[in-house]
VOGU-3710 file (C-alpha; in Angstrom, 3 decimals, decimal comma):
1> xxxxxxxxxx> -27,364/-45,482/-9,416  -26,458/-41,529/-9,296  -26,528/-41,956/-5,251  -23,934/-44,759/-5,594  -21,955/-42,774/-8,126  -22,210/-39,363/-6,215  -20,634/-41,501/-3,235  -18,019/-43,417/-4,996  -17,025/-39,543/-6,209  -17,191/-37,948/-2,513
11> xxxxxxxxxx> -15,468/-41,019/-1,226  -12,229/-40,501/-3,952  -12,031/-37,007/-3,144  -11,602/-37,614/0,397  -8,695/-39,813/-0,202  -6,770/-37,705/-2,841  -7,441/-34,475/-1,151  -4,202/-35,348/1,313  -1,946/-35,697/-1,796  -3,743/-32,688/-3,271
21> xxxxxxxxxx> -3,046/-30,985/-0,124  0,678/-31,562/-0,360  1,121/-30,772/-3,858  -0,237/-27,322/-2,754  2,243/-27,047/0,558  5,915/-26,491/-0,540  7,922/-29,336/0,031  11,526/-29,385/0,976  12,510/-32,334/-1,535  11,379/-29,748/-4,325
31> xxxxxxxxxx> 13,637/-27,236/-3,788  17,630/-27,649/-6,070  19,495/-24,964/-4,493  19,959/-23,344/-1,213  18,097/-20,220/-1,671  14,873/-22,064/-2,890  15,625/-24,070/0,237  15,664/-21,717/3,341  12,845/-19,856/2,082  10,565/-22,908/2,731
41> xxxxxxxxxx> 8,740/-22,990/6,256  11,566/-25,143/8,548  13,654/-26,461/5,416  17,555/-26,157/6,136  20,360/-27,048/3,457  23,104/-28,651/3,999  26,207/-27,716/1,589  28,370/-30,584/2,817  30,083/-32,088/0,012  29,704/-35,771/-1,407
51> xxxxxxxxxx> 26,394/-35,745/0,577  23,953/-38,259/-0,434  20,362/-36,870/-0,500  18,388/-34,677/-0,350  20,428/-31,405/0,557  16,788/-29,922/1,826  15,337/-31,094/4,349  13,341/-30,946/7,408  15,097/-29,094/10,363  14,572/-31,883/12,732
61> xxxxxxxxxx> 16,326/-34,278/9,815  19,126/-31,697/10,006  21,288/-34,172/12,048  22,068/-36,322/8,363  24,473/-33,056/7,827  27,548/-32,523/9,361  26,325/-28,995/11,974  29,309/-27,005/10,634  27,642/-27,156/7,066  24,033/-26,665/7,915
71> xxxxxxxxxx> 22,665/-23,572/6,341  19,742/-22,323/9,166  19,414/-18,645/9,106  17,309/-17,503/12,221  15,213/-14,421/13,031  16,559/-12,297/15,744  13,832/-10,740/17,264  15,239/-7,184/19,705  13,428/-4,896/21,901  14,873/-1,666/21,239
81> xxxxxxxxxx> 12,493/0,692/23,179  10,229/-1,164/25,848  9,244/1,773/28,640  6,402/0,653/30,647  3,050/1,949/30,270  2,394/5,065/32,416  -0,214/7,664/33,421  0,057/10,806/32,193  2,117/13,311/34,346  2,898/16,819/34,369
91> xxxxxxxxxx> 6,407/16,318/33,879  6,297/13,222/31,724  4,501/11,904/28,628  1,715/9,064/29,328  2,727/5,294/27,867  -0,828/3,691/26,017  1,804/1,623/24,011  4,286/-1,064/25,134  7,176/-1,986/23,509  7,586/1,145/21,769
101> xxxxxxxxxx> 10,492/0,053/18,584  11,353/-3,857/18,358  14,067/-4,791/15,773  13,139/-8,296/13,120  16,293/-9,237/11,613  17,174/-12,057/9,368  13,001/-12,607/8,403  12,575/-15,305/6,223  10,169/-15,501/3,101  6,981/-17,674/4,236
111> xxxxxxxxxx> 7,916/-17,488/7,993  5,503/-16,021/10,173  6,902/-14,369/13,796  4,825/-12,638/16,497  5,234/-9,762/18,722  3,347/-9,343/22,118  1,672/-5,628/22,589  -0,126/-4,442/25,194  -2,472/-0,946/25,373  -4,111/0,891/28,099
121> xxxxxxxxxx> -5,799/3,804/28,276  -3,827/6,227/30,697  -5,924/8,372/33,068  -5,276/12,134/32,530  -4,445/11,301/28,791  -3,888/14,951/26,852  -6,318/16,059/24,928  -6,217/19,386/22,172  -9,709/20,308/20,673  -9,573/22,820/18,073
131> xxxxxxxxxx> -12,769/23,863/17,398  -13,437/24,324/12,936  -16,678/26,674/12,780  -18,716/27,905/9,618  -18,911/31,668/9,764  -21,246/31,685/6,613  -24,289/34,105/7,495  -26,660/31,183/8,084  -24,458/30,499/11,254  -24,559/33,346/13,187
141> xxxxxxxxxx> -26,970/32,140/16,376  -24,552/29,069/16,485  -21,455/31,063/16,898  -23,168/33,113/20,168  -23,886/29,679/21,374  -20,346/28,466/20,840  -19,359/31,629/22,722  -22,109/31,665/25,922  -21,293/27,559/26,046  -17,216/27,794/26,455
151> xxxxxxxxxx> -16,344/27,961/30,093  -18,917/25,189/30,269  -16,826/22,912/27,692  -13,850/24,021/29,167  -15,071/22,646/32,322  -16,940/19,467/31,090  -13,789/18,354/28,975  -11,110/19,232/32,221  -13,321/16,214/34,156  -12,095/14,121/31,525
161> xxxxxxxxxx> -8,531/14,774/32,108  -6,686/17,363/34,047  -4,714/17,919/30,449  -6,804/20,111/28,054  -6,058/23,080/25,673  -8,134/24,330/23,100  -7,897/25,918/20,076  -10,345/28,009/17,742  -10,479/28,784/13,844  -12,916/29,005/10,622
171> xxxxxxxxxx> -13,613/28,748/7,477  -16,425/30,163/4,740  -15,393/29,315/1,328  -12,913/30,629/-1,739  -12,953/34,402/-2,346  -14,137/34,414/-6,238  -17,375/33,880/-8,088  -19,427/31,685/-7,712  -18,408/30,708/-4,259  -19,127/34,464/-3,161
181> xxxxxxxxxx> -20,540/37,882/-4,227  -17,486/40,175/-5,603  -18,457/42,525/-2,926  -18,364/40,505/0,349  -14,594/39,189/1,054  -14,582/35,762/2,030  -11,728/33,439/3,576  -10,999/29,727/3,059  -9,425/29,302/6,610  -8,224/31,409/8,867
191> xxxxxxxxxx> -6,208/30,619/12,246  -7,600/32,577/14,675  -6,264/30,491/17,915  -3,628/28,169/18,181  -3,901/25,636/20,521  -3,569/26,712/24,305  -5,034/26,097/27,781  -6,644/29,794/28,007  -10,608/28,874/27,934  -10,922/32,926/28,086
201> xxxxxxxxxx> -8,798/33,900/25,080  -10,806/31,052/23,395  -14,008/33,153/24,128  -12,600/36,329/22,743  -11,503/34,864/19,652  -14,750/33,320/18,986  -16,343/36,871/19,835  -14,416/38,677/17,318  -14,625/36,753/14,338  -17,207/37,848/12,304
211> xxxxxxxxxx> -19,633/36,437/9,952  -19,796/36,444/6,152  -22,141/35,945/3,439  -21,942/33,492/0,964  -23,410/32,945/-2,645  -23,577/28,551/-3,258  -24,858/26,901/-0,233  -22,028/24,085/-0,276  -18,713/25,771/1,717  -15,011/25,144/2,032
221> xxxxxxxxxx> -15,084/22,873/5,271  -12,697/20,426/3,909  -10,453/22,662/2,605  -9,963/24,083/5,838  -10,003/20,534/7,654  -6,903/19,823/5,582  -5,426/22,933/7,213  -6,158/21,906/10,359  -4,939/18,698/9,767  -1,429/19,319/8,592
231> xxxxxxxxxx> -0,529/22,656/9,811  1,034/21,171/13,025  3,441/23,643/14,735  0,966/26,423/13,311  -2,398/24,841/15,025  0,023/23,781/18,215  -0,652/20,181/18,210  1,025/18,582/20,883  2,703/15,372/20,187  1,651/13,151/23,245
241> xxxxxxxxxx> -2,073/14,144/23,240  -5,513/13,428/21,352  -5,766/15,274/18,784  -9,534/16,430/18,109  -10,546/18,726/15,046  -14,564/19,643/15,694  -15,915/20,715/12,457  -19,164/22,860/13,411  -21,561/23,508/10,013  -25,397/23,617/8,546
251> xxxxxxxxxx> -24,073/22,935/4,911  -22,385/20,188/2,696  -18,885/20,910/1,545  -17,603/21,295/-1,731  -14,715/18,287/-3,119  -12,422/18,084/-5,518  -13,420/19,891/-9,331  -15,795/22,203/-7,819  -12,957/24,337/-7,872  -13,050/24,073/-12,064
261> xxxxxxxxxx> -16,501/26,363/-11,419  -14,316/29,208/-10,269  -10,849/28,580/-12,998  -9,155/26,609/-10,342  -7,478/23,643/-11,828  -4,760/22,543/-10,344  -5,616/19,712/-7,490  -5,236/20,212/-3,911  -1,599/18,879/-2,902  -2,473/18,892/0,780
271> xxxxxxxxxx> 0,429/20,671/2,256  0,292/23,074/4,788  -0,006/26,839/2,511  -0,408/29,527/5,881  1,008/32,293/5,946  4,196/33,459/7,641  2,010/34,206/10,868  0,308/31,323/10,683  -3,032/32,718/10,730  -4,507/32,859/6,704
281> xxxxxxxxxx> -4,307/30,215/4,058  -2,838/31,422/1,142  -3,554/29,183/-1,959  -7,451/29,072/-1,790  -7,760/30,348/-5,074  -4,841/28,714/-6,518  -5,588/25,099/-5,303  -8,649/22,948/-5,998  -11,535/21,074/-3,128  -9,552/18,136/-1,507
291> xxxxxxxxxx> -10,739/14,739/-2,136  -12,012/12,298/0,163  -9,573/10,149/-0,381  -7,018/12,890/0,540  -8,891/13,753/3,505  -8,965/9,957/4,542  -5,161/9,593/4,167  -4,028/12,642/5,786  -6,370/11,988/8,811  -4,721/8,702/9,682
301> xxxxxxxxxx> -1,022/10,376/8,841  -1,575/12,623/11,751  -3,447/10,453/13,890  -6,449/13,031/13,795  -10,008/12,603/15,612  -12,664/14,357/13,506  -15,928/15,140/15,349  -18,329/16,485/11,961  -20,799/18,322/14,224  -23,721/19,226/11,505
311> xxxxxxxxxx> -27,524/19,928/11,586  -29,842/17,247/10,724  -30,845/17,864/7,210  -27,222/17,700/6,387  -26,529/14,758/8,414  -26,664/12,363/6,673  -23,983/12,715/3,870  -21,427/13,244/6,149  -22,440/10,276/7,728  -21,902/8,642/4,577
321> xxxxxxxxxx> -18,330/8,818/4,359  -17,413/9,323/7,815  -16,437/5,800/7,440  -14,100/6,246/4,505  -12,053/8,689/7,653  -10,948/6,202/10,123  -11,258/7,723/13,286  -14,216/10,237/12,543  -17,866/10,274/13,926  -20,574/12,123/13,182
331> xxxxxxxxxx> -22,571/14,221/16,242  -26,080/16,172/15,388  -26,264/19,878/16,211  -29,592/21,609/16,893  -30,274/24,365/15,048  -28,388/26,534/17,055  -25,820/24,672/18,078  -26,630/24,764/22,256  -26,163/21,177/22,485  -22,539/21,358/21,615
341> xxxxxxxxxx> -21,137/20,592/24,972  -22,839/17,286/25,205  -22,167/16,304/21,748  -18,617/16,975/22,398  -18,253/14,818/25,576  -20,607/11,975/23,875  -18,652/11,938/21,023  -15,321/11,739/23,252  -16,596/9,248/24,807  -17,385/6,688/21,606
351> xxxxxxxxxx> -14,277/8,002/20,364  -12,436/6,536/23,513  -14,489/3,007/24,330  -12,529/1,303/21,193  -9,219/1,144/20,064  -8,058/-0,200/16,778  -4,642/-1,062/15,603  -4,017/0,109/11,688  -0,005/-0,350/10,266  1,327/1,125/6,820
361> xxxxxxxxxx> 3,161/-2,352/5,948  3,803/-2,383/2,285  3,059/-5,385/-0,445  4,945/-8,557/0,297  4,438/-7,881/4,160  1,114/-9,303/5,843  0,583/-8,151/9,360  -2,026/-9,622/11,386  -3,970/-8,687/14,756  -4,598/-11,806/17,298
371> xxxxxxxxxx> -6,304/-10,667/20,809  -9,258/-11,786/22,768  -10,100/-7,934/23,983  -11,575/-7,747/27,423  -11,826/-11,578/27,887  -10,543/-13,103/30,923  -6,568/-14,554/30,658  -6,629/-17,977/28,349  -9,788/-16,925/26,837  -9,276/-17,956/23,066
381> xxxxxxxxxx> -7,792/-15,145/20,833  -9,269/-14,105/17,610  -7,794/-12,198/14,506  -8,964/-8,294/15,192  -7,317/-5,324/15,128  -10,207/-3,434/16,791  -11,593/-3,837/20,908  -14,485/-1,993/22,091  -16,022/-1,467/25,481  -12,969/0,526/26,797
391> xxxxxxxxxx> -12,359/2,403/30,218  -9,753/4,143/31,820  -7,227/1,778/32,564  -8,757/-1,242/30,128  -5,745/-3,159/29,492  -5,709/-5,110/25,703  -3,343/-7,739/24,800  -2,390/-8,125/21,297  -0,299/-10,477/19,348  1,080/-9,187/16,044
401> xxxxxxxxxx> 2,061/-11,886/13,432  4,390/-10,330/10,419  4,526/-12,715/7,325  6,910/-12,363/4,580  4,401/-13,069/1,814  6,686/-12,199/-1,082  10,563/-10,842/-1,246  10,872/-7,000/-1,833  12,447/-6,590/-5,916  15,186/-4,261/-5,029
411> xxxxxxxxxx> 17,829/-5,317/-2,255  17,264/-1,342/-0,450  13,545/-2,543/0,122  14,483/-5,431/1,986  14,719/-2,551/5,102  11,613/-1,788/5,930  9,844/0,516/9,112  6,139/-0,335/9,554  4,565/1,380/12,053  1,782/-0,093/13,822
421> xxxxxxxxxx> -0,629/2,538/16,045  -3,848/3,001/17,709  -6,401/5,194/15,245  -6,250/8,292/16,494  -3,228/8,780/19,184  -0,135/9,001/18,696  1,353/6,077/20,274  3,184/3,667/18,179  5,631/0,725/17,927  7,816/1,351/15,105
431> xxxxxxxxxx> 9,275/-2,434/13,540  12,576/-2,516/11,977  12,231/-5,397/9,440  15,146/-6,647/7,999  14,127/-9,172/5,358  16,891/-11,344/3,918  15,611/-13,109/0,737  19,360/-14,608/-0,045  19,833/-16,677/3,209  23,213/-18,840/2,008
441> xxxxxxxxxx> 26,387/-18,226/2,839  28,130/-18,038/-0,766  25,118/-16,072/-2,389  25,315/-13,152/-0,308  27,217/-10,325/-1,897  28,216/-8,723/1,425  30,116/-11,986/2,637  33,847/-11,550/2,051  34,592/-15,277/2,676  32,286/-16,284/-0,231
451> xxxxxxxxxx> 32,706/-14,725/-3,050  29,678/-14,648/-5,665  30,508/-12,999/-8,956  33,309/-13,856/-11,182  35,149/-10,481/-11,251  35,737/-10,657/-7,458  37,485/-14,000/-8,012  39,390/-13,224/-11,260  41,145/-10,163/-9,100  42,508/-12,875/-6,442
461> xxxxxxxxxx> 43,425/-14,927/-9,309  45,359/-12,687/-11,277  45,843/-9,402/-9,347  47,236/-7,374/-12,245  43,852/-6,948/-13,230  42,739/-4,512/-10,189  41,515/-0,861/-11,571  43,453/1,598/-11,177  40,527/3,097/-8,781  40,018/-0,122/-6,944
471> xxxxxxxxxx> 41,873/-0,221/-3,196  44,283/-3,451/-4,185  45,400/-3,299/-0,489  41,676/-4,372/0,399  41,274/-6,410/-2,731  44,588/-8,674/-1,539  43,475/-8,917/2,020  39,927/-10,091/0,908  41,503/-12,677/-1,270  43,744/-13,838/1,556
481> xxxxxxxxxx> 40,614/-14,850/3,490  39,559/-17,031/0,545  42,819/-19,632/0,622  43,051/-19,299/-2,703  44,741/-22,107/-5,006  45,630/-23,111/-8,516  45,439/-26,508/-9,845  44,561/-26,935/-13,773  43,474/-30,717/-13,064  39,537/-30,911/-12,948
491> xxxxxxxxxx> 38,235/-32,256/-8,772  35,212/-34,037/-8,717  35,510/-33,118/-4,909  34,739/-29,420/-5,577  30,688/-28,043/-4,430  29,330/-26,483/-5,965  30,694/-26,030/-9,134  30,658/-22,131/-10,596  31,929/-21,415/-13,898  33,554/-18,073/-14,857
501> xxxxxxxxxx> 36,316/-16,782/-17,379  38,859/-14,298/-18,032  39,349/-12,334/-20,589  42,484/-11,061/-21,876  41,995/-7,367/-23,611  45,189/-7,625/-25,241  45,267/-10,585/-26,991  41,119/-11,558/-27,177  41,643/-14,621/-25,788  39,477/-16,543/-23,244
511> xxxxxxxxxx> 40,284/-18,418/-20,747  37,749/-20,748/-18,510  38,031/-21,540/-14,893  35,502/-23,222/-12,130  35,562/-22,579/-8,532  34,036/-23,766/-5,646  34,487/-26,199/-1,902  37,114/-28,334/-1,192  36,236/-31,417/0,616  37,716/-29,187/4,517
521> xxxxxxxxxx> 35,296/-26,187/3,281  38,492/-24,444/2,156  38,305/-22,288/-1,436  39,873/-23,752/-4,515  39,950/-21,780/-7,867  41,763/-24,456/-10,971  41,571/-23,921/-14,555  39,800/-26,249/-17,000  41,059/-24,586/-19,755  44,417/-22,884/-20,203
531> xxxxxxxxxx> 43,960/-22,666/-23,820  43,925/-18,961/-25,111  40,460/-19,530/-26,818  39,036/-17,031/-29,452  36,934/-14,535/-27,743  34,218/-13,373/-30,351  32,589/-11,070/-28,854  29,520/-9,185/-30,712  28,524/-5,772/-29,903  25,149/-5,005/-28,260
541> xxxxxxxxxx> 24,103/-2,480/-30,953  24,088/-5,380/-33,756  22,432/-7,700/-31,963  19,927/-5,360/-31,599  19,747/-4,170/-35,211  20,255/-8,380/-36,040  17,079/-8,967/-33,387  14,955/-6,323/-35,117  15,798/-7,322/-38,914  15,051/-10,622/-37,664
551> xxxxxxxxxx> 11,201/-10,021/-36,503  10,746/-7,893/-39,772  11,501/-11,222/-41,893  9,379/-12,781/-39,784  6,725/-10,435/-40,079  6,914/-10,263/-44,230  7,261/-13,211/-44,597  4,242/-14,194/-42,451  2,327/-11,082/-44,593  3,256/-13,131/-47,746
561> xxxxxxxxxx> 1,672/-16,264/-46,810  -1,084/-14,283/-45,826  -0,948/-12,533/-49,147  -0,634/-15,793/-50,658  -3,160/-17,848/-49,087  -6,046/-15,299/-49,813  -4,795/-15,298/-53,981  -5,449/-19,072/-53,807  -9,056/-18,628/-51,529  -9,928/-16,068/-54,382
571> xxxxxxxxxx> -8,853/-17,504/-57,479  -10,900/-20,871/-55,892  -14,379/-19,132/-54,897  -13,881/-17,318/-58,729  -13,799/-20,371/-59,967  -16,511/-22,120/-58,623  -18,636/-19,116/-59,223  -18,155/-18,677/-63,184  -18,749/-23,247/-63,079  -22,024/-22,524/-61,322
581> xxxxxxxxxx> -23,003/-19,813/-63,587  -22,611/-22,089/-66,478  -24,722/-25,052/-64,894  -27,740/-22,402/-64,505  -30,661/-23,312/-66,472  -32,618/-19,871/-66,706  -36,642/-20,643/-67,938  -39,323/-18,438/-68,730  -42,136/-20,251/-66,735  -44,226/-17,648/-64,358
591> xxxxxxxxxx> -43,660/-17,411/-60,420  -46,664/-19,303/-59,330  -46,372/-16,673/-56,270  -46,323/-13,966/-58,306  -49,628/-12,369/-58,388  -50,289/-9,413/-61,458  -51,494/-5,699/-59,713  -54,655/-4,696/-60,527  -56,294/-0,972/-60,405  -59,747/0,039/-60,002
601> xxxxxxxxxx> -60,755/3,721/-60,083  -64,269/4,760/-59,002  -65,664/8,625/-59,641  -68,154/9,722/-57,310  -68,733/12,616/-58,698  -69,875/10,423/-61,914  -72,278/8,446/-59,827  -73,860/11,212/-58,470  -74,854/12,555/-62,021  -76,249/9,510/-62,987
611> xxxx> -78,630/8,975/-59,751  -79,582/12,923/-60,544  -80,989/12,094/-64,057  -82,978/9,083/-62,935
//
């Protein structure tokens, strides 16, 4: 019997779930008005008057509705910027990215459109490595090695691409207590070397800088990678290159409130603080740790590669939330660091095998990744923003779907930029999305021809009414486009119908008009009502003070029946209490589970006498 019933159940589902289904998918029939219409996936309107119908419908049922009244907004869809991809050349910028800036206009709440992108990694990219080292005294055997092992990184990284500078600075941690001894000055960050192609300047910086000691084990790493980070003309980032911050250290890193230890309160703002020279940071004891939320952001703003190149018993926190930082890895020094070279290139090199798409699109617009990677042409595509198993020259194909999920609140929002790039470079295509949430003709305030308030029609009706600060010259030319006419006999011909009225200052009266489409699509404006009509008119302020003496009624009044209802609950339970009191028959009889105490007391000092005189 349950079997029968659990089919009979599994067999009704199956056939509501269509009409479920459509209840769920908005239909055109649903939508009243023209803007509920067009925002529906291929619903048009048609504003032809005396149709009969459905004015929504289907856009392949469009041909019920005369064309000239069919209301069909389309996306326009622009390349702006589409260079070619290119290899990277002495005299010109390399091209990973193609098209560069595409233009989305008229984009349509619940419409979905798709741009083709292609990347390729370009032989020769640019690449600028600025090496972040720990010059706390634990890491003095690592900085010789950093300084023996140059001209070999130099040369190891120059195989990669012909394209390489390098640049060199450190950090300790914040001069004050308990960070470091009074005695011994320490440094947050300091710039030694800005970015350049000179390998042997690189060596002499690193030679000179000298090494401090400490008092806490954790230093200022992050501090300084936020430095690093956003300082961009000081550090000399390039802006067509791979941008690559190594972060060399044997010790954690202190966040955001260790600074409180010290009297630092206020929070890191993670703006670029150096010095005119560009070579000391200057707010280390006026600004908090960063977060790692802060770091995370500001990597991905500046389309930063962070290599966290740390010993092994301090691995594995950094490898913790090297995640949270997209485009970060963690590499595994030795204890003295003479494995640097290879961790560099390695690290390059998993850096480089993937690429990943990320966007900053705001709420209300979904974008989407569609590519099948490295498959061969017609292999099926899958949603993924992310390839791996990248060379020189791998060429990925990506479709990008934008969806208007929701329409922006404010009308400046409906302009948006996303910009769409690969983690880590620089390359991007930058979207100009124009969203238009208010797709019909005569609900658009920028349309001259239709006119959507009733203060821009009351000027073409009666002109004297133009401010004095208004341009009448415009206002009569505008009206001139509407073929504006009077006619104080009511047309059932007119659609839509829009109800306004003027008011006379003068003499407080009111007087209602309608406006709307002739049967030819031409304007008509006609009075209903020429009657001067009492305009009572009452100020904001006392329907306020009427709105607010209202609720307080309300509110006694509700706190008297309160009031009231507990006197009656009491004055009931009072009385029920003295009747039961008077129905109590009190007796004297014992509690048979009462049982009397009884006391014995026993001296043994008295039994003892007695035994002694026996």
């Amino acid at each position: 019997m349950t079997c029968d019933m659990d089919l009979k159940i599994i067999s009704l589902m199956a056939i509501l779930w269509p009409f479920a289904w459509c209840q769920l998918v908005p239909s055109c029939g649903l939508a009243t008005d023209c803007k509920n219409c067009t925002i529906i996936r291929d619903c048009v309107w048609c504003r032809q008057p005396s149709f009969n119908g459905d004015r929504c419908m289907k856009r392949d049922e469009a041909a019920r509705c005369s064309t000239q009244f069919v209301v069909d907004p389309q996306v326009l869809i622009q390349l702006i910027e589409d260079n070619p991809l290119a290899e990277a050349q002495k005299s010109e910028d390399p091209i990973q990215l193609r098209p560069q800036r595409v233009s989305v206009s008229n984009a349509r709440k619940g419409q979905s459109y798709t741009i083709p992108v292609e990347f390729k990694q370009a032989k020769d990219y640019p690449i600028d490595l600025y090496f972040l080292m720990d010059l706390s005294n634990s890491m003095g055997d690592d900085k010789t090695q950093v300084e023996k092992l140059s001209s070999k990184l130099a040369a190891t990284m120059r195989n990669i691409t012909r394209y390489f500078s390098i640049g060199f600075g450190s950090f300790v941690d914040k001069n004050a207590f308990p960070y470091s001894w009074p005695e011994q000055k320490t440094y947050s960050f300091k710039n030694h070397m800005p970015i350049a192609d000179n390998i042997q300047l690189f060596t002499n910086e690193v030679n000179r800088a000298e090494i401090v000691e400490t008092y806490d084990e954790p230093e200022g790493g992050l501090e300084a990678l936020v430095q690093a980070t956003v300082c961009t003309s000081q550090i000399g980032w390039r802006a067509k290159a791979r941008h690559i911050i190594l972060m060399i250290t044997d010790n954690y890193s202190h966040l955001a409130g260790n600074g409180k230890l010290g009297g630092i309160l206020v929070p890191n703002d993670g703006s670029c603080h150096l010095n005119p020279d560009g070579r000391d940071y200057n707010f280390g004891l006026i600004h908090d740790y960063p977060s790692l939320g802060q770091i995370s952001r500001l990597v991905r703003e500046h389309s930063m590669n962070v290599i966290f190149a740390v010993t092994k018993d301090v691995a594995k926190p950094y490898q913790t939330f090297s995640p949270l930082v997209s485009g970060s890895s963690v590499g595994v020094l030795t204890s003295d660091s003479s494995n640097v070279v290879t961790l560099v290139e390695d690290q390059y090199k998993l850096i480089t095998s993937s690429v990943e798409l990320k966007d900053n699109a705001t709420n209300g617009v979904k974008v989407r990744y569609f590519t099948n990677c490295l498959q061969p042409a017609g292999s099926p595509v899958q949603e993924s923003a992310s390839c791996g198993g990248l060379k020189v020259g791998s060429l990925i194909r990506y479709n990008i779907s934008i969806e208007i999920t929701q329409c922006p609140a404010g009308k400046s929002t409906h302009r948006q930029t996303i910009v769409v790039s690969p983690v880590g470079l620089t390359d991007s295509l930058i979207i100009d999305l124009d969203i238009e949430c208010d797709q019909c003709p005569c609900e658009r305030a920028d349309n001259v021809s239709c006119p959507t308030s009733c203060k821009e029609i009351t000027y073409c009706v009666e002109p004297g009414r133009i401010p004095p600060d208004e341009d009448a010259d415009k206002i009569a030319f505008e009206c001139s486009l509407l073929n504006v006419t009077k006619d104080d006999e009511f047309s059932p011909k007119l659609f839509p119908f829009r109800k306004c009225a003027i008011i006379d200052n003068s003499t407080g009266c009111r007087r209602d008009f309608v406006y709307g489409y002739t049967e030819n699509d031409d304007k008509l404006v006609l009075y209903n009502n020429t009657i001067c009509l009492p305009n009572i008119a009452i100020p904001v302020s006392k329907i306020a003070f009427m709105m607010m003496g209202a609720l307080v009624a309300v509110g006694l009044a509700l706190l008297l029946l309160w009031r009231l209802f507990l006197f009656m609950y009491d004055r009931k339970e009072y009385a029920r209490f003295i009747n039961e009191s008077k129905n109590a028959k009190w007796t004297a009889d014992n509690n048979p589970l009462y049982v009397e105490a009884s006391v014995n007391y026993s001296n043994p000092a008295f039994q003892q006498g007695v035994a002694g005189r026996k």
